[in-house]
N, CA, C and O atoms as a CHARMM CRD file, in Angstrom:
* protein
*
  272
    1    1 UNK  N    -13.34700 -20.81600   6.02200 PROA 1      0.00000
    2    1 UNK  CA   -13.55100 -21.24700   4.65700 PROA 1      0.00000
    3    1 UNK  C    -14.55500 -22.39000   4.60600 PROA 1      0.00000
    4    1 UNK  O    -15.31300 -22.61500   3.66200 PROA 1      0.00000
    5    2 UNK  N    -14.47100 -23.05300   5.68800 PROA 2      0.00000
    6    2 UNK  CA   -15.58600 -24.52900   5.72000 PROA 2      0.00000
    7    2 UNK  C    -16.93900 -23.85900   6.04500 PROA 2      0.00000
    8    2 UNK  O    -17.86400 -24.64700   5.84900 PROA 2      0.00000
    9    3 UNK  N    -17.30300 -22.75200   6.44300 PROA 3      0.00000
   10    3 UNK  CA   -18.23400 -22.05300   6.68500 PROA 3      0.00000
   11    3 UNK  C    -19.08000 -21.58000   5.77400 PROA 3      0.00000
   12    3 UNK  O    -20.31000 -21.62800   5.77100 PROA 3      0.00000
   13    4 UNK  N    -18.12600 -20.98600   4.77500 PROA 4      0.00000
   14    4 UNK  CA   -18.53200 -20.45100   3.33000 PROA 4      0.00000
   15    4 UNK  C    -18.86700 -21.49300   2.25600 PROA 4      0.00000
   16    4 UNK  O    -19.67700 -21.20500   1.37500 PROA 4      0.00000
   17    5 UNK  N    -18.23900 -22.76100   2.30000 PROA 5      0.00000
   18    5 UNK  CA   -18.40500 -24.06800   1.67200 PROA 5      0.00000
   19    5 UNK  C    -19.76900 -24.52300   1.83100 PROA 5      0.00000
   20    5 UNK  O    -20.69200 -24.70800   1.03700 PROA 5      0.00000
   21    6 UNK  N    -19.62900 -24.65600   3.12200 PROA 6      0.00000
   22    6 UNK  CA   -21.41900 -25.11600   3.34400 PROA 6      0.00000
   23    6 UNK  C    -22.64600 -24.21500   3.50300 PROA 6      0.00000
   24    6 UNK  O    -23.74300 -24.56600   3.93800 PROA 6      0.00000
   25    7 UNK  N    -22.23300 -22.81800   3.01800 PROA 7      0.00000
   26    7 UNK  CA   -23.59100 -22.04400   3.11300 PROA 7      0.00000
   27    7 UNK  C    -23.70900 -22.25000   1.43200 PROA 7      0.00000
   28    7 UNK  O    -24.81600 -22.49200   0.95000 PROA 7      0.00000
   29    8 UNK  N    -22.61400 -22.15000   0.63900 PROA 8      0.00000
   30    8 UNK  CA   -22.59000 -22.39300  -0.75300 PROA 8      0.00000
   31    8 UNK  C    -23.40800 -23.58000  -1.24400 PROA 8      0.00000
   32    8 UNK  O    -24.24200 -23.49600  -2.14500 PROA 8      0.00000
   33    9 UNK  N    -23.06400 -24.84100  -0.49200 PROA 9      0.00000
   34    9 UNK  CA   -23.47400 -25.78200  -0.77100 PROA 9      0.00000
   35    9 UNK  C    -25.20900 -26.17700  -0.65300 PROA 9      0.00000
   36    9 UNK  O    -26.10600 -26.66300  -1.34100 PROA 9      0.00000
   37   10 UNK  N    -25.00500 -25.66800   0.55900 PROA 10     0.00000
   38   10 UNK  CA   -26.63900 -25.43100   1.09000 PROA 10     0.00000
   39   10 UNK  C    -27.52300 -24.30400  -0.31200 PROA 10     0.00000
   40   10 UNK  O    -28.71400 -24.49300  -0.55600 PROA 10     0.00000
   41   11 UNK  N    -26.99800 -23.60200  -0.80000 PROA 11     0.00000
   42   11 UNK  CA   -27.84500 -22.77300  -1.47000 PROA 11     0.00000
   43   11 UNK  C    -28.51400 -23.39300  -2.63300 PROA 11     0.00000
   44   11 UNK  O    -27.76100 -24.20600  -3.17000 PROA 11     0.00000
   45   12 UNK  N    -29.75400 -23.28500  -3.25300 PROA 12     0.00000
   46   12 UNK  CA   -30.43500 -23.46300  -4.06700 PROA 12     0.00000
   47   12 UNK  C    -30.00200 -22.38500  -5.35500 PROA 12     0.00000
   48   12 UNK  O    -29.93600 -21.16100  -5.47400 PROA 12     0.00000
   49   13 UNK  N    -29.74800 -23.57800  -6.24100 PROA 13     0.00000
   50   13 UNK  CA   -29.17500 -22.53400  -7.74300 PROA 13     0.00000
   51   13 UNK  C    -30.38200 -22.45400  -8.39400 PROA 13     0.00000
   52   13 UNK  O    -31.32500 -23.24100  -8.31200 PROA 13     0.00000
   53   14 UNK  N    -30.27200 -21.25600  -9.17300 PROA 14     0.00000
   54   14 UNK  CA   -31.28600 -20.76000  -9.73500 PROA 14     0.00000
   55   14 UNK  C    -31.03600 -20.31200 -11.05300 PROA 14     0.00000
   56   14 UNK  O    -29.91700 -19.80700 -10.96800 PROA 14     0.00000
   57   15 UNK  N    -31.36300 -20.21800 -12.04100 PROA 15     0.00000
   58   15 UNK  CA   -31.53300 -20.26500 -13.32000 PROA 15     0.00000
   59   15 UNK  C    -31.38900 -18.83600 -14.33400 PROA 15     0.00000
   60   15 UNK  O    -32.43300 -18.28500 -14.68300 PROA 15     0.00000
   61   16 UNK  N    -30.51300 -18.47000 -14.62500 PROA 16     0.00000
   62   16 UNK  CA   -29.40600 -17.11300 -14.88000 PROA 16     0.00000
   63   16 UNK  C    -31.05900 -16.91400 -15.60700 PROA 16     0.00000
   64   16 UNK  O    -31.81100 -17.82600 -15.95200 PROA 16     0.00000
   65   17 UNK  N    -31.34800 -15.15900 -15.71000 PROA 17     0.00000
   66   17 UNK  CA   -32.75500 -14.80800 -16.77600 PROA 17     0.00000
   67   17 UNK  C    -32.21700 -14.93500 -18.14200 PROA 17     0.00000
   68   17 UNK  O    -33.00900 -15.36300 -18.98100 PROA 17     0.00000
   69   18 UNK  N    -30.94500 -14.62700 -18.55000 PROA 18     0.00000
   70   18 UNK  CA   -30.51400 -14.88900 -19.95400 PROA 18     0.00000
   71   18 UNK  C    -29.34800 -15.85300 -20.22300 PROA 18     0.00000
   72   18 UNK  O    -28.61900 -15.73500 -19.23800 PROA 18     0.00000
   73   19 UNK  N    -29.09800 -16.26900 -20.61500 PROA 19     0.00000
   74   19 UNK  CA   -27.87400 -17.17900 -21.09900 PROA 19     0.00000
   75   19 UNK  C    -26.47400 -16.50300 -20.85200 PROA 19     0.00000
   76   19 UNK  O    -26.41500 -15.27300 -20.83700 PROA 19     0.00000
   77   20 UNK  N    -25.55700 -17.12100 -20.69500 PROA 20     0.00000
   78   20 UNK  CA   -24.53000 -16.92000 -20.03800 PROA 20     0.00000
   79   20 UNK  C    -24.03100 -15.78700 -21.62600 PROA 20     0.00000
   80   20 UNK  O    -23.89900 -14.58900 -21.37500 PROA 20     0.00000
   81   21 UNK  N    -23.87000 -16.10200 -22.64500 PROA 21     0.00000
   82   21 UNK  CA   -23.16600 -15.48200 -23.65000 PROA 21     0.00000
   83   21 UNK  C    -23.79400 -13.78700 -23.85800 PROA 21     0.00000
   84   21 UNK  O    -23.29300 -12.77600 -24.34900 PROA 21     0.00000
   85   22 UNK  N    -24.87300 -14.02700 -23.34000 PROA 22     0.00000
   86   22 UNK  CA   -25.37800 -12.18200 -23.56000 PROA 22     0.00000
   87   22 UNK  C    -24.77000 -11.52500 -22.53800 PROA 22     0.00000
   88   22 UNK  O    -24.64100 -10.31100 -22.69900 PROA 22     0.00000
   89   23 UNK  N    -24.37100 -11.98800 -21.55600 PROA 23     0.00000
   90   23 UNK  CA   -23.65800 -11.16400 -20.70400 PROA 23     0.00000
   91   23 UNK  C    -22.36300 -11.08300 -20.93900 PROA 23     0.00000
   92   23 UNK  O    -21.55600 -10.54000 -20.18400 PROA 23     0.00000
   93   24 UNK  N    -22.10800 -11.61500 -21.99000 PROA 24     0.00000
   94   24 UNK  CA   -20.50200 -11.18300 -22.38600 PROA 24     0.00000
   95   24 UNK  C    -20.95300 -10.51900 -23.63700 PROA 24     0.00000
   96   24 UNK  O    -20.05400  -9.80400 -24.08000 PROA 24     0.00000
   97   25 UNK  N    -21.84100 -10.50900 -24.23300 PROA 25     0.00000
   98   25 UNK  CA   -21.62300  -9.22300 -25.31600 PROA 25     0.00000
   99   25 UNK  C    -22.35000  -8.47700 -24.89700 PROA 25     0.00000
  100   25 UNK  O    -22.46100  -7.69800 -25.84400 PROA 25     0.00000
  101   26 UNK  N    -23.22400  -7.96400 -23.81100 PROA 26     0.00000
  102   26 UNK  CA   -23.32900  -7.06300 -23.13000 PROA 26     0.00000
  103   26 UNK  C    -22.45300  -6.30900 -22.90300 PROA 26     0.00000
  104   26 UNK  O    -22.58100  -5.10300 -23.11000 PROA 26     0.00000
  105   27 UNK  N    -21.07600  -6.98800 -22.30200 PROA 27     0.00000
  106   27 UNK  CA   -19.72000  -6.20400 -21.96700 PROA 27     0.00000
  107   27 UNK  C    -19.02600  -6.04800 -22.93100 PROA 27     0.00000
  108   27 UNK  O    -18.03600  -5.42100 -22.55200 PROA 27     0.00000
  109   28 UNK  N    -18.93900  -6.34800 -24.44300 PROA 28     0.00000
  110   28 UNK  CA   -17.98900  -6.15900 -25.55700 PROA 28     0.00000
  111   28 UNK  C    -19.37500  -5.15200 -25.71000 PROA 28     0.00000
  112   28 UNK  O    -18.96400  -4.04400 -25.36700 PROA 28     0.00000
  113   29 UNK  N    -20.47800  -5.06200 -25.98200 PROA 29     0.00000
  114   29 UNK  CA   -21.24000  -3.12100 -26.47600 PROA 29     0.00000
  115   29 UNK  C    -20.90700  -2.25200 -25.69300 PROA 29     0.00000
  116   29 UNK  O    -20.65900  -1.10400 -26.06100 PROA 29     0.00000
  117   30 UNK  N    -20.82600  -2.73700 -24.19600 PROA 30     0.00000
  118   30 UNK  CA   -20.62600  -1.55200 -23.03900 PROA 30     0.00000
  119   30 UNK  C    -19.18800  -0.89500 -23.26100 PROA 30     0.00000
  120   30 UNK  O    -19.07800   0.32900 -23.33300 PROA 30     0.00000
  121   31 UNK  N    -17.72900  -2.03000 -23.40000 PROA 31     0.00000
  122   31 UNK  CA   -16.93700  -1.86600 -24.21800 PROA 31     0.00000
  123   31 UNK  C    -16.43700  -1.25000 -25.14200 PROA 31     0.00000
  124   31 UNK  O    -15.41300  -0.56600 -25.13900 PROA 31     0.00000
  125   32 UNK  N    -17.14400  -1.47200 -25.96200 PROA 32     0.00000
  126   32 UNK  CA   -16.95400  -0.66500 -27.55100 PROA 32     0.00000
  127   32 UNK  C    -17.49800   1.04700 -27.50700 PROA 32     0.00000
  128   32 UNK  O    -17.07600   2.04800 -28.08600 PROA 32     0.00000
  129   33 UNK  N    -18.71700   0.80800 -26.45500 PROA 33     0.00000
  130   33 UNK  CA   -18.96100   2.24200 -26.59200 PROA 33     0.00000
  131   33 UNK  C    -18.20800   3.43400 -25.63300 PROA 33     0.00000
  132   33 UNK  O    -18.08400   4.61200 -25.96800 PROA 33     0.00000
  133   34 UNK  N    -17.84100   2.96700 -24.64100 PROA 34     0.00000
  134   34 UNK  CA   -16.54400   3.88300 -24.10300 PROA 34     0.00000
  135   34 UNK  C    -15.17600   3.77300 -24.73000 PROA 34     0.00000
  136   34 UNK  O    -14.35800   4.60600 -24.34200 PROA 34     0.00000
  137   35 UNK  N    -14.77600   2.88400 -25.64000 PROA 35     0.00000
  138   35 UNK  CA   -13.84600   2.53000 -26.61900 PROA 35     0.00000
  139   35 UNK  C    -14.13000   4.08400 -27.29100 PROA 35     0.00000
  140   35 UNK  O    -13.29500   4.98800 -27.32000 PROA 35     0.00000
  141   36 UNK  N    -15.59700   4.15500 -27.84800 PROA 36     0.00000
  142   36 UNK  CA   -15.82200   4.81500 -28.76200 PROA 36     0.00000
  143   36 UNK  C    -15.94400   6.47700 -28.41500 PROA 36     0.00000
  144   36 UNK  O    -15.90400   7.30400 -29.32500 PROA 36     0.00000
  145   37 UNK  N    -16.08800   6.84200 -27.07300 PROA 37     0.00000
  146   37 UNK  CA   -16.37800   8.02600 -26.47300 PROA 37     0.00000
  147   37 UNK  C    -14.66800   8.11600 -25.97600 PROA 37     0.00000
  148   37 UNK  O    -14.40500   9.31500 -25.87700 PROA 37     0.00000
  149   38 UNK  N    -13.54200   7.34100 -25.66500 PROA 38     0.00000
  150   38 UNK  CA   -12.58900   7.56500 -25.28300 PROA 38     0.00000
  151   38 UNK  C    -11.81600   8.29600 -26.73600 PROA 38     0.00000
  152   38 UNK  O    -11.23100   9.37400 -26.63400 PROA 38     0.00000
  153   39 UNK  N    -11.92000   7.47400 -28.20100 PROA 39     0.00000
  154   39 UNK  CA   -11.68000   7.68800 -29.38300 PROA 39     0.00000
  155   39 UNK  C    -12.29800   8.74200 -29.77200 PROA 39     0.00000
  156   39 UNK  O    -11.87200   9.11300 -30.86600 PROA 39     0.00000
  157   40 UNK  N    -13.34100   9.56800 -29.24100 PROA 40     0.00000
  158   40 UNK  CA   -13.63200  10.79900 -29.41700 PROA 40     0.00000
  159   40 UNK  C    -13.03000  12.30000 -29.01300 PROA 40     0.00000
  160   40 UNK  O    -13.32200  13.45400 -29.32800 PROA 40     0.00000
  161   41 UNK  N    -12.08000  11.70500 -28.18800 PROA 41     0.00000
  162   41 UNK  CA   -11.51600  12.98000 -27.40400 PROA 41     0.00000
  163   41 UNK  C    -10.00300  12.95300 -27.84700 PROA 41     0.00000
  164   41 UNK  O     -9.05700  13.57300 -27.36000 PROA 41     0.00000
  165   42 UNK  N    -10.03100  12.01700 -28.96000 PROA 42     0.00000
  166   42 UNK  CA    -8.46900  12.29100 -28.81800 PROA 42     0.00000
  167   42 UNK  C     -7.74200  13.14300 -29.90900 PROA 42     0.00000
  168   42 UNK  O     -8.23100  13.34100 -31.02100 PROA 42     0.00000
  169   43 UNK  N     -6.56100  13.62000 -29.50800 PROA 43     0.00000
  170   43 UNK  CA    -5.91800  14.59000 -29.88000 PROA 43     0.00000
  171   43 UNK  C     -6.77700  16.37100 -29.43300 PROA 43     0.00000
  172   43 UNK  O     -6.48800  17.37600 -30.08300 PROA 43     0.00000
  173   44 UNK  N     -7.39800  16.39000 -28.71500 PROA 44     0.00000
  174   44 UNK  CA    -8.38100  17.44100 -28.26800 PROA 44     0.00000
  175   44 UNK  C     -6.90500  18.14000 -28.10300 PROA 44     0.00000
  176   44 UNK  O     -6.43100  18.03300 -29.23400 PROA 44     0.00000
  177   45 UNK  N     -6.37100  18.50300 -27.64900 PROA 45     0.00000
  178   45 UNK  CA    -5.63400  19.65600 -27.14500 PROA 45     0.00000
  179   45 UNK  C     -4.92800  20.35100 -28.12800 PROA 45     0.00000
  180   45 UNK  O     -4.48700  21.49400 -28.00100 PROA 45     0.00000
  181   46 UNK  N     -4.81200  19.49500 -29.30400 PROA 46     0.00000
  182   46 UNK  CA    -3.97100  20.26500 -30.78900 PROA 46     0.00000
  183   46 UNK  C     -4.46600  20.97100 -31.34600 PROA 46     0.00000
  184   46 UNK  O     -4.04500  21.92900 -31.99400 PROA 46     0.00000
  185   47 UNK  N     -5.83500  20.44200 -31.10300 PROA 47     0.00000
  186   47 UNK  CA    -7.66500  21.53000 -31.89000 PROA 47     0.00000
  187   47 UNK  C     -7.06200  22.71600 -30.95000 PROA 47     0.00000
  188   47 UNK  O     -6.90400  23.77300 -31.56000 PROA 47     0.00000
  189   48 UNK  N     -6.70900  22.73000 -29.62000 PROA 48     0.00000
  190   48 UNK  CA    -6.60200  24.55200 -29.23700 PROA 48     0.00000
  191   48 UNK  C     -5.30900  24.63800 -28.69900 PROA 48     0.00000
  192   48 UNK  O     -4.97900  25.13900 -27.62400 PROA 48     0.00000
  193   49 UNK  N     -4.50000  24.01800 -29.68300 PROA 49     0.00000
  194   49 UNK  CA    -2.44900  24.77700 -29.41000 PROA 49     0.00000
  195   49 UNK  C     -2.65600  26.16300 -29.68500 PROA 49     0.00000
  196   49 UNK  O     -1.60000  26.68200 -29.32400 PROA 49     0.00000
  197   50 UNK  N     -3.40200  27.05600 -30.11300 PROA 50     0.00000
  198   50 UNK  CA    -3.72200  28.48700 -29.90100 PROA 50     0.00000
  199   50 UNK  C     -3.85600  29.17700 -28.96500 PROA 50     0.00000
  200   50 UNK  O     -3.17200  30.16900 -28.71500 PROA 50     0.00000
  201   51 UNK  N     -5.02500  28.61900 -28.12500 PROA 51     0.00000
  202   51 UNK  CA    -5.63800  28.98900 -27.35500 PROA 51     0.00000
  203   51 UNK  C     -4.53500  28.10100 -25.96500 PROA 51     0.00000
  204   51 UNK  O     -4.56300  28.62900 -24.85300 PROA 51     0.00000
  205   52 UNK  N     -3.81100  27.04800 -26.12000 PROA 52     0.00000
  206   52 UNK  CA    -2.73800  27.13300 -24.85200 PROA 52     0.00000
  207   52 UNK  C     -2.01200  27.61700 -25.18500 PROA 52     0.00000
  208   52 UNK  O     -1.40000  28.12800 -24.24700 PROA 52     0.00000
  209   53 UNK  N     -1.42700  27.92300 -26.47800 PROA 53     0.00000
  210   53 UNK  CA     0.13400  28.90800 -26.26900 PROA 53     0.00000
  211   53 UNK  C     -0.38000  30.29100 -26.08700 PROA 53     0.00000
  212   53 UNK  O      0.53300  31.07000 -25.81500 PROA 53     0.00000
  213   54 UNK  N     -1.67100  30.89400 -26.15700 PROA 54     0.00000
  214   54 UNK  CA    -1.62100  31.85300 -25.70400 PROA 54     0.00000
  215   54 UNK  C     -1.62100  32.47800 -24.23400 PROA 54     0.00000
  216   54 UNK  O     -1.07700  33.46700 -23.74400 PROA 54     0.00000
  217   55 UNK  N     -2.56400  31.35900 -23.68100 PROA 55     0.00000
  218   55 UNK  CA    -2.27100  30.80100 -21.92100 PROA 55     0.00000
  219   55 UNK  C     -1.05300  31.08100 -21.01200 PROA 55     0.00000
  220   55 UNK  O     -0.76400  31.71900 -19.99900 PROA 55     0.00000
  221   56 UNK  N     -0.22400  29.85500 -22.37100 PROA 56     0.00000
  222   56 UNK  CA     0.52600  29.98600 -21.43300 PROA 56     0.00000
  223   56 UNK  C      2.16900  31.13100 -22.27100 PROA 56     0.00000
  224   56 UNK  O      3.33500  30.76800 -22.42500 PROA 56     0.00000
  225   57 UNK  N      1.72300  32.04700 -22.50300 PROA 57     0.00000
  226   57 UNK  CA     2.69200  33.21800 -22.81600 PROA 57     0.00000
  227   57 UNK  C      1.94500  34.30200 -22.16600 PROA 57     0.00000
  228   57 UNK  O      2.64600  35.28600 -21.92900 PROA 57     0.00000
  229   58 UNK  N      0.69700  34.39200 -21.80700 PROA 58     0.00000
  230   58 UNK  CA     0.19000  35.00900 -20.66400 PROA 58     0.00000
  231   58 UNK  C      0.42600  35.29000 -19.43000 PROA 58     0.00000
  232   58 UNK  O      0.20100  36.32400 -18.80200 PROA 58     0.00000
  233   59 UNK  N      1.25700  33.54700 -18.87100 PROA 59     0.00000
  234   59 UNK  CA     0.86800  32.91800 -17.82100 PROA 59     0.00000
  235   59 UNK  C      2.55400  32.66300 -17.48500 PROA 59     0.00000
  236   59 UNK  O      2.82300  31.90400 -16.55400 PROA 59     0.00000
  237   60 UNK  N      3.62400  33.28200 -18.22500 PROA 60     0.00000
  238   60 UNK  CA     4.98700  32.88800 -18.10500 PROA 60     0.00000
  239   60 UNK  C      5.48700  31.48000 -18.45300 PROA 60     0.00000
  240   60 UNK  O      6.61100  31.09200 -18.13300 PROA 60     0.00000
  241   61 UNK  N      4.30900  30.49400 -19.34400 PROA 61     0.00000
  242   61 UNK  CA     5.20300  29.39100 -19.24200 PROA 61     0.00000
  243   61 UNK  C      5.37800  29.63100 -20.88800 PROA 61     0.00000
  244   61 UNK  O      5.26000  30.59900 -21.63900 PROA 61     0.00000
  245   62 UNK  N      5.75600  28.08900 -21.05000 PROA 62     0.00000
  246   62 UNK  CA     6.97600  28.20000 -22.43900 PROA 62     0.00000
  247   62 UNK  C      5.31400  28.11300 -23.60100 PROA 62     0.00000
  248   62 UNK  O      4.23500  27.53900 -23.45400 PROA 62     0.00000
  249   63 UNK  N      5.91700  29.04800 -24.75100 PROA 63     0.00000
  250   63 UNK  CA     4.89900  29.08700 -25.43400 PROA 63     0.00000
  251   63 UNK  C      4.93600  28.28300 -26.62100 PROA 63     0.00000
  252   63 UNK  O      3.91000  28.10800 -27.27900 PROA 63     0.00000
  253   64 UNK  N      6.28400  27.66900 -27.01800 PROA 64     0.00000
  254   64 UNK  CA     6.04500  26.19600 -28.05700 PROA 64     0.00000
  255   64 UNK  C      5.25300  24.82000 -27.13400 PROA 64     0.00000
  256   64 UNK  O      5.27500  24.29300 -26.02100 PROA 64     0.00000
  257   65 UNK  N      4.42000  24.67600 -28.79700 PROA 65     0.00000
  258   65 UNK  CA     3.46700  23.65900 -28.02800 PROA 65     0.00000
  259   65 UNK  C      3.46200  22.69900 -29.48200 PROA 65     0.00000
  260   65 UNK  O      2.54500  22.55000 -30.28900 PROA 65     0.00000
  261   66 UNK  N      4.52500  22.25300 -29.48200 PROA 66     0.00000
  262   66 UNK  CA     4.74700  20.92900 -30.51300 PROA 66     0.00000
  263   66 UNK  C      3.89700  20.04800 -30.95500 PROA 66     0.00000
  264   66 UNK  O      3.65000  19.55700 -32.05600 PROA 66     0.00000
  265   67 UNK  N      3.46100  19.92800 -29.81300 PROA 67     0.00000
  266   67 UNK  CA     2.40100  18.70800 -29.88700 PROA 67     0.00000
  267   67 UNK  C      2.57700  17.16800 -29.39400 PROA 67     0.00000
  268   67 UNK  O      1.83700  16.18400 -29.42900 PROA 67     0.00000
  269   68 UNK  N      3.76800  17.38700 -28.96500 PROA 68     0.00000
  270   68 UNK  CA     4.77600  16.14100 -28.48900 PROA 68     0.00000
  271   68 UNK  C      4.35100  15.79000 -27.16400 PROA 68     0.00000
  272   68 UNK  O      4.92200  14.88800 -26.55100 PROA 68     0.00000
């Protein structure tokens, strides 16, 4: 750990290219937009309770599909 201390210490800081706050709303857009692609898919499987209960009455399994 005293090793890592003094290579730290030794290092020359250097000057972030943008300000510390764009890189946090960088991550609240990056955020929001898989927020927004996750909120796109949902309830997908009720759009085709047709097309699985027919699957699966094909396929021997149980063919109520509630939605539950």
């Amino acid at each position: 750990m005293l090793f890592v201390t003094a290579v730290l210490a030794e290092v020359e800081h250097t000057q972030l290219p943008v300000p510390t706050w764009v890189y946090g709303l960088v991550a609240l857009v990056l955020f929001a937009a898989l927020g927004f692609v996750l909120w796109s898919f949902r309830d997908v499987a009720n759009r085709h309770s047709a097309k699985a209960d027919a699957y699966s009455a094909a396929h021997g399994g149980t063919a109520s599909h509630g939605g539950h």
